[in-house]
C-alpha angles and dihedrals in degrees: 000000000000079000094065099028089258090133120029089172135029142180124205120196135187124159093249151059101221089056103040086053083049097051089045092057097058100043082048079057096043103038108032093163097059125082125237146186136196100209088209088063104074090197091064118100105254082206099069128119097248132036132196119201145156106237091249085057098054098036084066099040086056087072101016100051116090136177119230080264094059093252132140105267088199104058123173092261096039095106131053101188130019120195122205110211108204090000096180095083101023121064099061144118104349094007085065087074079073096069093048104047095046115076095207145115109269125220115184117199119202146137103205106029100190115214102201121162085252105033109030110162101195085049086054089058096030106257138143111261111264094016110092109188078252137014130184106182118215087250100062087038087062089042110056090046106257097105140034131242128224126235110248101283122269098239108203124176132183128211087233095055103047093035115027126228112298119194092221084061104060139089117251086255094058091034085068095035079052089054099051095041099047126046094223143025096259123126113258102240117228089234086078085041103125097351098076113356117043122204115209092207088044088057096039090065108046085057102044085055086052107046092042085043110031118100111265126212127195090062089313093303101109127039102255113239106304150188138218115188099203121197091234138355091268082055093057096040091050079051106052085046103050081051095062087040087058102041107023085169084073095048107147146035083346083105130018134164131244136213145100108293094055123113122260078350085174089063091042085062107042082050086058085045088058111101080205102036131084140255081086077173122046121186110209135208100175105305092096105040101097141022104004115110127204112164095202092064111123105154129068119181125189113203098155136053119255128188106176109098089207086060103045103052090038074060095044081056093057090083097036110085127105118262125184128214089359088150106025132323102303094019105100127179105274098172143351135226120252116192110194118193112171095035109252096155085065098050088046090055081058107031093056090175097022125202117298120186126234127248123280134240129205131247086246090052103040089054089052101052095040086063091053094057095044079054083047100047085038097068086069114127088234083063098058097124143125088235093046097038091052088050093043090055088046086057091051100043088054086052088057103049092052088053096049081052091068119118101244086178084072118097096225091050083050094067090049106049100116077063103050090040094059099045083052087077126078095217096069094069098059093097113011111213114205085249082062108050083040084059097038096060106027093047111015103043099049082071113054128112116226102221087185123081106184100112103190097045082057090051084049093046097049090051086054104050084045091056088046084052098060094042086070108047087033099238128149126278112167099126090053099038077047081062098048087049094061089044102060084043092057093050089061102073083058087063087121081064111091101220082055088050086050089050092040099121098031084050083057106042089052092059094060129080094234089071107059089037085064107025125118134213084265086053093064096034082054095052083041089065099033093053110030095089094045100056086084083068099072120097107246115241121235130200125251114230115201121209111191143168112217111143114258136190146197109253095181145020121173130151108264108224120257119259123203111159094097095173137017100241097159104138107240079245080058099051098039093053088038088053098044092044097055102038094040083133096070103114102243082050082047100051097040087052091051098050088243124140115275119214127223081259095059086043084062101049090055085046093056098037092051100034093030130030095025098044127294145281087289095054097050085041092059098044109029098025112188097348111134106254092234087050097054093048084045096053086053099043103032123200137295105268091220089052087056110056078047089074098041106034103106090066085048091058098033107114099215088063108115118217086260084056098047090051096053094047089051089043087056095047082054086048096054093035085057105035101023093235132017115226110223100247094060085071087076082061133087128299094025100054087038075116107030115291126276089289098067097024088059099032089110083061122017089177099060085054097049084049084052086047093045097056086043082058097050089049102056092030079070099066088054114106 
């Protein structure tokens, strides 16, 4: 595109900074002549061709970058071209403002695009489901030599990670060591295995298997470039520790962990990055699983569980890329090592899609859009009253005021304004549409400021407006009321404060189950408001991290089998001939194949199976338009030869059929066996007119050729529905 003047200006964006410098840098490789700017490095030139940002980055440039005019840098048609690096987690809820202000074309890069109900990234660029506008698989990736493949996974598995630590199951030694570390007898469970209690021998294991497995560089003596994917940051740190215990003769920079609260994080990963450079080991909490590449990377080890299938296979990348001369001139990098130690590759066998989580909302947001839908649930006829009315107008009016607190001057509430405009106004929320609380919170709340910083008031407030909520639509709330509960108990132990003395008797009532059997929505507002500013009195609680030393082993080692099929990219056309070939047995596939009469049951099995299981109305809309749904499964699985000939076999047996008649009767059995009905006009086509047509081949007997027409007729009439 820059080739052919396509694209004067373009903006690259990626969510990080580690990734935007990386990507700078090999543009900067690929395209010398161009100029380019990271709009995190003030020193760069905001003029040039091409720009790198995070999305934050760019969202405030928008506003904050001006010419020597004073004028917006970034106008709407600054950029021609806009490309999207890991577009499957980025370009949701307020970056998609971006999408909208910029008048460009748009190019989206990942390797795992997600298609949840609430994030689907084909849905963001208009595109089927399944079908990106290109796709390049991991296999043929590997296969045409511009990736490496990975040997099948080394899937390891210890007692005391699959079954927790059981006191039964100890020595006498560990038995006491057991007794001084936990505060009863229960069995430690494995969910808190390497999250909150860490095991030495556990640890030990997992990096003496690495260091005698993993694949060595420098003739065998030195680890290649690895990394450890860790549950938390404690893990990391117990095993970088542990590390340096068991091989003091590495002690140093040879691991490192790596994760967010670390200082000058950034250096720390173009040093791993560094062929040359050390940590030669980094152990990750969620800073290297996607995105960064380092070609010399041979070992992956997973030491935590994962269950997104987007981040699990952007990890899985991390060790696929080409590197030459990694062991000698000539002896480039062929594969790299996976050990997997919680048996992902096996939930993802099974899991085909895995679990991939929504998308988060803020605190800000979530407290707006609770109090539309208390204005919502309050419009009820049951809530007419002078009490609930006066309520429902203090909840609008502070609606409003939040509204009237957003920032107009923002390019994304600029493009909103008509919104904002119209919830500015009391009246519309007499009566709130769907369309108006869906506006309310997907495009008004996103915007607002939160002018209060006590976080923990706001977390109060919003349990209580849940519970009123509910109240109201008299819905369950025993996990939350369960909350306010504890809370009031914990507030007990502050009674020497004097705002806990003023709330004595309210603290107590709360705790008891008459209360909550009587209370009224203006109960809980009223423990809402008496509470709210004392929740910053409790003492946080931390959690306790256990460090302990019980012998572990591994119970069971296989090779975990190879997946390739990164994403499902079947078309819905794909899935829908694929289903009705392979399951052609099932007997409404069975009956319409066979010319026999299908009941409103079997209607319906073709219905859920084309609007339901393989996509939806929208789908079959694009691809097939207006086409009947049992002519189109017809038209893939054809009909049944022998029911057929059924149809047609009285002009087969009739003795004033000539041998040409014969022929174009028989021509139209091939044609239905093949395409499950024949449209009339394909009777003016060859072979059919080879002769002449219908017309001339019958005109010895017309009415011979209306009885073929009318069967035609009946076939076809039946896939009509």
């Amino acid at each position: 595109m820059v080739r052919y003047n396509w694209a004067k200006n373009i903006l690259f964006l990626a969510d990080r900074t580690a990734l935007v410098k990386q990507a700078k840098e090999s543009f900067n490789e690929h395209l010398p002549e161009l100029s380019l700017c990271n709009l995190l490095d003030s020193r760069d030139d905001v003029n040039s061709r091409m720009v790198f940002s995070t999305y934050p980055t760019i969202m405030n440039a928008i506003d904050e970058k001006k010419g020597t005019d004073g004028e917006r840098i970034f106008t709407n048609g600054h950029f021609d071209l806009i490309i999207f690096d890991e577009s499957h987690r980025s370009i949701y809820k307020k970056y998609q403002d971006i999408f909208a202000y910029f008048n460009a074309r748009l190019l989206g890069l990942t390797a795992t695009p997600v298609d949840e109900i609430d994030r689907n990234t084909y849905r963001i660029f208009e595109l089927e489901e399944g079908n990106p506008t290109f796709a390049y698989e991991l296999k043929e990736a590997i296969e045409d030599g511009y990736l490496v493949n990975y040997e099948l996974p080394q899937v390891s598995e210890t007692k005391i990670m699959k079954e927790g630590i059981r006191y039964k199951d100890l020595s006498e030694e560990e038995k006491e060591e057991f007794e001084s570390t936990f505060d009863s007898f229960e069995d430690i469970p494995s969910e808190i295995v390497n999250k909150s209690l860490f095991n030495i021998d556990t640890v030990d294991l997992v990096l003496k298997d690495l260091m005698e497995k993993g694949i060595k560089v420098e003739g065998g003596d030195k680890l290649g470039k690895t990394i450890i994917f860790a549950a938390n940051q404690a893990h990391a740190d117990f095993i970088v520790e542990r590390f340096n215990v068991l091989y003091p003769e590495y002690r140093g920079n040879f691991v490192q962990a790596i994760y967010h609260k670390i200082n000058y994080v950034d250096n720390l990963i173009d040093k791993f990055k560094d062929k040359d450079s050390y940590p030669q080991i980094a152990v990750s909490v969620d800073m290297l699983d996607t995105g960064i590449d380092v070609p010399e990377l041979v070992n992956l080890v997973f030491f935590k569980k994962v269950r997104s299938k987007a981040k699990f296979w952007q990890m899985i990348g991390r060790g696929t890329r080409l590197c030459e001369d990694l062991f000698g001139p000539g002896l480039h990098k062929e594969k790299f090592l996976i050990f997997d130690y919680y048996y992902n590759f096996e939930f993802f066998e099974i899991n085909k899609r895995g679990y991939e989580g929504g998308i988060q909302r803020s605190l800000t947001e979530n407290l707006f859009n609770i109090k539309v839908d208390l204005i919502k649930a309050l419009e009820h006829l049951d809530y007419q009253e002078d009490e609930f009315i006066k309520y429902r107008n203090e909840l609008i009016d502070n609606i409003c005021l939040l509204t009237k607190g957003i920032n107009i001057e923002r390019f994304n509430a600029r493009m909103k304004i008509h919104l904002i405009d119209r919830y500015l106004d009391k009246r519309a929320f007499e009566s709130l549409e769907e369309l108006d609380v869906k506006n309310l919170k997907d495009e008004i709340s996103p915007l607002i400021i939160s002018t209060d910083d006590d976080e923990l008031a706001k977390r109060f407030d919003y349990l209580m407006y849940t519970i009123q909520y509910a109240h109201l639509e008299k819905k369950p709330y025993s996990m939350p009321k369960s909350r306010v509960k504890k809370t009031a108990h914990d507030l007990e132990k502050k009674g020497s404060i004097a705002q806990v003395q003023k709330n004595k008797d309210l603290i107590y009532k709360i705790q008891e189950e008459e209360f909550w059997e009587d209370a009224d929505l203006f109960d809980y507002e009223r423990v809402r408001k008496a509470l709210r500013d004392l929740i910053k009195l409790i003492d946080r609680e931390r959690q306790v991290i256990y460090y302990t030393d019980f012998a572990d082993e591994v119970i069971g080692i296989r090779e975990g089998s190879p997946i390739y099929n990164v994403n499902d990219l079947d078309t819905y056309r794909e899935k829908v001939v694929s289903y009705f070939k392979k399951y052609r047995d099932d007997l409404p596939i069975y009956k319409l194949r066979n010319n026999e009469e299908l009941t409103k049951e079997d209607i319906k099995y073709f219905e859920k199976n084309l609007f339901e299981e393989l996509g939806d109305k929208d789908s079959y809309q694009k691809v097939y338009g207006d086409k009947p749904l049992l002519k189109l499964v017809a038209s893939i699985t054809g009909m049944d030869r022998e029911a057929a000939k059924r149809e047609f076999s009285k002009f087969l047996t009739a003795e004033k059929l000539n041998s040409d008649q014969i022929n174009f009767v028989n021509n139209i059995i091939d044609y239905i066996v093949k395409n499950g009905s024949i449209e009339k006009e394909v009777l003016q086509e060859f072979p059919f007119n080879k002769k002449g047509g219908v017309i001339k081949l019958f005109d010895n007997n017309i009415d011979l050729a209306k009885d073929i027409i009318f069967t035609i007729d009946k076939i076809n009439n039946r896939l009509v529905v």
